[in-house]
C-alpha positions in Angstrom: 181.8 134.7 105.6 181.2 135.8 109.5 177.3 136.4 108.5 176.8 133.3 106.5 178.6 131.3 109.9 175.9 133.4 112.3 173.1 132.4 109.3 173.5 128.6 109.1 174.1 128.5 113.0 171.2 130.5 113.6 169.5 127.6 111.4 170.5 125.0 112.8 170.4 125.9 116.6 166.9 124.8 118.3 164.5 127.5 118.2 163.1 126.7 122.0 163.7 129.2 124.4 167.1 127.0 125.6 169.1 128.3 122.9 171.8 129.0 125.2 172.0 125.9 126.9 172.2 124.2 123.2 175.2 126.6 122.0 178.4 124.6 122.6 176.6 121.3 121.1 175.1 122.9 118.6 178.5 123.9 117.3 180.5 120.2 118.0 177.5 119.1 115.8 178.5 121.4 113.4 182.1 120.6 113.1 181.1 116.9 113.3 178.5 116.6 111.1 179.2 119.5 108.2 176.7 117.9 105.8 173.7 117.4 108.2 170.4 118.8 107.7 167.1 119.5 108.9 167.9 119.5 112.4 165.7 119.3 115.3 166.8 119.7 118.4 165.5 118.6 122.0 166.5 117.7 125.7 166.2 114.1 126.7 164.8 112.7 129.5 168.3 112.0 130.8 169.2 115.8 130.6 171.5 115.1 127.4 170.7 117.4 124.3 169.7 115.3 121.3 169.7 116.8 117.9 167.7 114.7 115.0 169.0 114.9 111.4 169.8 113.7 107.8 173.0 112.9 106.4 172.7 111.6 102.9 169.6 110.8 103.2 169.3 109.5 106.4 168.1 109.9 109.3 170.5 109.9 112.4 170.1 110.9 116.1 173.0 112.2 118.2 173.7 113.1 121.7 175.7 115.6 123.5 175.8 117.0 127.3 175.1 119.5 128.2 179.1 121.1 127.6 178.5 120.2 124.2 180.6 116.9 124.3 179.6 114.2 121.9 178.2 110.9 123.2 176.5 109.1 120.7 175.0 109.2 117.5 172.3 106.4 116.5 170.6 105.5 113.1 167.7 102.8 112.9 167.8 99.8 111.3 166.2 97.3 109.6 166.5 93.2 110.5 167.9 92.9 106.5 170.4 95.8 107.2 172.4 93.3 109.9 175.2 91.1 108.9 174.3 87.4 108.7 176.7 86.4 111.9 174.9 89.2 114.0 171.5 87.8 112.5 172.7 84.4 113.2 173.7 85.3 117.0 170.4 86.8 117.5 168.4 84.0 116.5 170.4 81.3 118.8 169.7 82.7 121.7 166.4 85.2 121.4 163.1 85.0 119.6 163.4 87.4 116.1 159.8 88.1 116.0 160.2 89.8 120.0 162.6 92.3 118.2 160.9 96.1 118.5 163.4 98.3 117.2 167.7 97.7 115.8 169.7 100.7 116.2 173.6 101.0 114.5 175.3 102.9 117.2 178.1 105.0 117.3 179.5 105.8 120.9 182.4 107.9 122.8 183.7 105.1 124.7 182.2 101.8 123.4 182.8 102.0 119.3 180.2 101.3 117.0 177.6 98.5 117.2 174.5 97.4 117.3 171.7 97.8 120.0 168.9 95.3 119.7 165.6 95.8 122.1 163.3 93.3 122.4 160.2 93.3 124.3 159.6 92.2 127.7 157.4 92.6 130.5 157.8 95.7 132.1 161.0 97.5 130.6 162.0 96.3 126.8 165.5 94.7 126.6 168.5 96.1 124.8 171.3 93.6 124.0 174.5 95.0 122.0 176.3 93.5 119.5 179.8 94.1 117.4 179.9 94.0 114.1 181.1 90.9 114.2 178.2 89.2 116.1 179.7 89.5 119.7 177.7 90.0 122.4 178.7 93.4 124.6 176.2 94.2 126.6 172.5 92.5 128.0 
């Protein structure tokens, strides 16, 4: 049981030469996400460690400092994939067709959501939204 433990973590830890800075998250992903494969993991540009993997299928990223706490995990998604009153919300106020990428979101502090960007001049825009079509964040 101990080897097969050091085998799947040995699989699943990034095979960079930060393996020890990616220790502690490696294993919170672990516990969190039992069932994820085909991990890939990286440091942002924010200094966060980001691990990219399936789960049923799907592909999901997630974040975690650099003491291995959780912060977020994120899964793109498509315009057809939103509920109608978030679709509705979106198309009041913003053009759909300046839409560049829908994320679901699930994070530490704020819940789950949705994080729309939308391009602009200069820096792209990311507005949140609940599940329920309120806005939380511009």
């Amino acid at each position: 049981m101990i080897l097969l433990y050091f085998f799947y973590l040995s699989a699943c830890a990034p095979s960079n030469g930060n393996k020890g800075k990616f220790d502690e998250a490696v294993e919170t992903f672990q516990r969190q996400y039992p069932n994820g494969k085909d991990t890939d993991w990286e440091e942002d540009d924010k200094g966060n460690l980001e691990v990219n993997f399936k789960l049923k299928g799907e592909k999901y990223r997630a974040d975690y400092d650099l003491n291995g706490n959780w912060i977020e995990t994120e899964k793109s998604v498509k315009w057809s994939d939103l509920p109608s009153v978030v679709q509705n919300k979106i198309e009041e106020e913003y053009d759909k067709d300046d839409i560049t990428e829908i994320e679901w979101v699930d994070h530490k502090t704020k819940g789950k959501f949705y994080d729309v960007e939308f391009k602009r001049k200069g820096k792209n825009m990311d507005v949140e939204y609940s599940f329920s079509g309120q806005k939380i964040m511009e």
